[in-house]
PLY file of the C-alpha trace (Angstrom):
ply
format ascii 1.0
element vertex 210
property float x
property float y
property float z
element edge 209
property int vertex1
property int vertex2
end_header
3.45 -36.09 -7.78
4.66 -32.76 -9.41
7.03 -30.27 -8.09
4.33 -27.70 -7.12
3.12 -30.31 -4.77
6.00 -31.74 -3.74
8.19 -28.46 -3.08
11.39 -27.69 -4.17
14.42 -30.20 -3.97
17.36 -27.74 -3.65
20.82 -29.19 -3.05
23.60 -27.74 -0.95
26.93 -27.84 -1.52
29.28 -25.86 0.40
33.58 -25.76 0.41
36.17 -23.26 0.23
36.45 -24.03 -3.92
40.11 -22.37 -3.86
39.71 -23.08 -6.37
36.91 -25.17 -7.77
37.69 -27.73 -10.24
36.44 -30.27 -11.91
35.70 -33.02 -8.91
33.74 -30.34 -7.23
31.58 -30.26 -10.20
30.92 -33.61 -11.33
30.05 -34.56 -7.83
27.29 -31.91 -8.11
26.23 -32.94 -11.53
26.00 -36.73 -10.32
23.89 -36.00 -7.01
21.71 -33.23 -9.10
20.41 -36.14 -11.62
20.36 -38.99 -8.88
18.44 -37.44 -6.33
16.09 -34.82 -9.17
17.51 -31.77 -7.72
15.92 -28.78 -8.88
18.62 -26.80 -8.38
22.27 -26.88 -6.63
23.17 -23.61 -4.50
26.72 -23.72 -4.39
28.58 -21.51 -0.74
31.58 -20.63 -0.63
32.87 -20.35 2.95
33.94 -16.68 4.36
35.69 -18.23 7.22
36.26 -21.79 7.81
35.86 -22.90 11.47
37.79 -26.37 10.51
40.58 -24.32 8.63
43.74 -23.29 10.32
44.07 -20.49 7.23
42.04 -17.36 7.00
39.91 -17.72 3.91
39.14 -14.07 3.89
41.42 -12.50 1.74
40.27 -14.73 -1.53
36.77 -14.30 -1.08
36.43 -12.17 -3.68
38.61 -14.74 -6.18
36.75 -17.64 -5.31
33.33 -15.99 -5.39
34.07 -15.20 -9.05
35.86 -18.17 -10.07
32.65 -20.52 -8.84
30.13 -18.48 -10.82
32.74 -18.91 -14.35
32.80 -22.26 -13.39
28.66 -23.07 -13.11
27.81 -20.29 -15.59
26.77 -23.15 -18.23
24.91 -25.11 -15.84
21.38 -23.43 -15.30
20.58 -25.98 -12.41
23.37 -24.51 -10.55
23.75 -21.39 -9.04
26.30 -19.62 -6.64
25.81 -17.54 -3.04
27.92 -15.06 -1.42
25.76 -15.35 1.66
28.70 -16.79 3.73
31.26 -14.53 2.06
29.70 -11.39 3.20
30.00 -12.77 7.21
32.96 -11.12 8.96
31.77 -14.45 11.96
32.85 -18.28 11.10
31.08 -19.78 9.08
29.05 -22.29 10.96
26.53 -25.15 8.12
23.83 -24.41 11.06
23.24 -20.57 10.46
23.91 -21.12 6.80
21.14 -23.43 6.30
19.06 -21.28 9.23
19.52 -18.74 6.69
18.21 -19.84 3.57
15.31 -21.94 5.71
13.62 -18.22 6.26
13.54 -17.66 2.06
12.10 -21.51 1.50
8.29 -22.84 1.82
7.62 -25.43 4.25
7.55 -27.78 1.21
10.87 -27.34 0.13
13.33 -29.96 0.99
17.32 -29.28 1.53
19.64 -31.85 0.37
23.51 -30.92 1.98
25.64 -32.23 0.24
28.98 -33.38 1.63
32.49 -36.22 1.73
32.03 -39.46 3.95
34.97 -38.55 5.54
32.84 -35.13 6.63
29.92 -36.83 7.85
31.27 -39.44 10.23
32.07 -35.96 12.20
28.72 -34.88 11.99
28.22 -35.23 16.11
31.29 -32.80 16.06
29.52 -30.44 14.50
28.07 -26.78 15.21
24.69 -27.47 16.86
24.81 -30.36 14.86
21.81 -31.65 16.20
19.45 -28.85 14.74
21.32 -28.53 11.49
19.72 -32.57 11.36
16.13 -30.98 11.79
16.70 -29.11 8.43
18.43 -31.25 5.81
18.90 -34.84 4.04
22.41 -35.25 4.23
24.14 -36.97 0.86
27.59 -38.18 1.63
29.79 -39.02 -1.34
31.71 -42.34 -1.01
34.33 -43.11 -3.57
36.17 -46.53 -3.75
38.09 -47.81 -1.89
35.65 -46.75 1.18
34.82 -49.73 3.68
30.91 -49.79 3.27
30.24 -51.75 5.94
31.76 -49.39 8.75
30.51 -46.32 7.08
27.25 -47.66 7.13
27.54 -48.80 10.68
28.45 -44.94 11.70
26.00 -43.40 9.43
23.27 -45.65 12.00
25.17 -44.75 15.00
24.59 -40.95 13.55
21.27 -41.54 12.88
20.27 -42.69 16.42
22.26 -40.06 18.50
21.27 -37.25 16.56
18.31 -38.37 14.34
20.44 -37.92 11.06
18.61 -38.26 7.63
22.25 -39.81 5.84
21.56 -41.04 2.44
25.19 -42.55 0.47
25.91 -41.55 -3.04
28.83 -43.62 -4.46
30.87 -41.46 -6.80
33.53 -42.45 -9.17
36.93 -41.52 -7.96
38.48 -38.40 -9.79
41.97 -37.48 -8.10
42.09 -33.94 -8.14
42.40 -31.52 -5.36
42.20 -27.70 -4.81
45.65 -27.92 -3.28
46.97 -29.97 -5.79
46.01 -27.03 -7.80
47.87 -24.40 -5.84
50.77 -26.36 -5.78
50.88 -26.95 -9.29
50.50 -22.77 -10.00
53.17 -22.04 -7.72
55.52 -24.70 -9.30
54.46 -23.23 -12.74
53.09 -26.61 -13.78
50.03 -27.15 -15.62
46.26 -27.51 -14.40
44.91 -27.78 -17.85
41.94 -29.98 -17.99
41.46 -30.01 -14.02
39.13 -27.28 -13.71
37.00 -25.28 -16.22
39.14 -23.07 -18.82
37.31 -20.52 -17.61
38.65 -20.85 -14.27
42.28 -21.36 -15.11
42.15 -18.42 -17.13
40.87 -16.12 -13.93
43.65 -17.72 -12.08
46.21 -16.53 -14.76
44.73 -13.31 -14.79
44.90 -12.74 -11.17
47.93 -13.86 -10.82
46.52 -16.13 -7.87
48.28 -18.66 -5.91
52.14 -18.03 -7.66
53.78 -18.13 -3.77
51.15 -20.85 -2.50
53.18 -23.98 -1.41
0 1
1 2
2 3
3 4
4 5
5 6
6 7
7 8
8 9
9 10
10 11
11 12
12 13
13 14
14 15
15 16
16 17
17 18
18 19
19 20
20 21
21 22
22 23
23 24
24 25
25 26
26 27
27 28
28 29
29 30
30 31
31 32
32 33
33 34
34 35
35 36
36 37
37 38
38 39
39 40
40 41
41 42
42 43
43 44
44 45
45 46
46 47
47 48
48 49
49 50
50 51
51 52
52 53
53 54
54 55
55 56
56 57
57 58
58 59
59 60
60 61
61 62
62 63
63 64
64 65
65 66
66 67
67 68
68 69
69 70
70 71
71 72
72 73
73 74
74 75
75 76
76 77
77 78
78 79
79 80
80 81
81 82
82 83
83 84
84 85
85 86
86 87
87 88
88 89
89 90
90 91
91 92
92 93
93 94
94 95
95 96
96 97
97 98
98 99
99 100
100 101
101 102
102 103
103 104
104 105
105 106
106 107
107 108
108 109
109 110
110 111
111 112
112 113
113 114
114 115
115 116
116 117
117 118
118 119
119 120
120 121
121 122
122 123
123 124
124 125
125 126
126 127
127 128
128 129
129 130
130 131
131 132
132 133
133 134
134 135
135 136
136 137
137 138
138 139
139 140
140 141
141 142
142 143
143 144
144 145
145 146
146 147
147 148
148 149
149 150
150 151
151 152
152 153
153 154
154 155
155 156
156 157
157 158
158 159
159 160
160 161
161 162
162 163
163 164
164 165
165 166
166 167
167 168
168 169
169 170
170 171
171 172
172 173
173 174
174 175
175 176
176 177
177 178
178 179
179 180
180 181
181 182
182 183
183 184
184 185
185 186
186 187
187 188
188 189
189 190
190 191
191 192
192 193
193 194
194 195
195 196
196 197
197 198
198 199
199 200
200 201
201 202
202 203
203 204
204 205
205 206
206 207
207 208
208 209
């Protein structure tokens, strides 16, 4: 079957990428090629429901640092749809959203952590955003498959939840790590794209973060 026929396999993957590094990307790269993404949309959040800090006043920062950081990738591409929302940022109206722009054919893979999706029920209308997506939680090592998989069919019966597993090879790096690291004056070579670290410097972002 071609992609004409079959529609459009678009991946979602959403996060606050403050900043986006390295793990952020390789986990997109991985699911792209294992699942034959077309294309990877990646959302930066405007204002995180789940976050006790406001998100707002780096929106600009992170908006640019995720485009330098995808720029070479042309299966990737970066939306400010959730950035321009003064409301939380609920996955629901996101994907609600970008439904409207999409053929009936088209099929949206979300992209997300195992430790994200066994909170799916907890979720903002959760059981719609299950109407629109194929969910692809990342499990890393050290992840007990057997319960996982046992919540992933307790998901699946309470809220009809398309939950496919992607195991991922562990790579230890974190946003805050990051921060911390920038504000301690250490370095965060090689964590993220040059690119990236070099809009950080520039910016002087994240010196007083601790």
């Amino acid at each position: 079957m071609n992609k004409a026929a079959r529609g459009k396999r678009i991946g979602i993957m959403g996060g606050s990428f403050n900043p986006i590094h390295y793990g952020h990307l390789m986990l997109a790269e991985q699911i792209r090629t294992q699942y034959a993404l077309d294309k990877i949309i990646f959302i930066p959040v405007g204002i995180a429901a789940h976050k006790a800090n406001n998100l707002r006043e780096t929106r600009t920062e992170r908006y640019h640092m995720t485009a330098l950081a995808i720029e070479s990738n042309p299966f990737f591409e970066v939306s400010n749809y959730e950035l321009k929302r003064e409301e939380i940022s609920y996955s629901v109206e996101t994907i609600r959203h970008l439904r409207q722009s999409l053929d009936a054919s088209d099929s949206l893979y979300f992209i997300t952590g195992a430790d994200a999706i066994i909170l799916l029920d907890s979720w903002y209308h959760s059981e719609e955003l299950c109407q629109y997506v194929t969910f692809v939680a990342a499990t890393r090592p050290g992840v007990d498959i057997e319960e996982f998989e046992s919540k992933i069919e307790a998901l699946h019966l309470k809220l009809n939840a398309k939950i496919e597993m992607c195991f991922i090879p562990a790579l230890a790096i974190s946003s805050t790590d990051i921060r911390t690291r920038v504000s301690e004056g250490k370095s965060i070579k090689y964590l993220l794209p040059e690119s990236v670290e070099a809009y950080i410097y520039e910016k002087g972002l994240y010196r007083c973060d601790v």
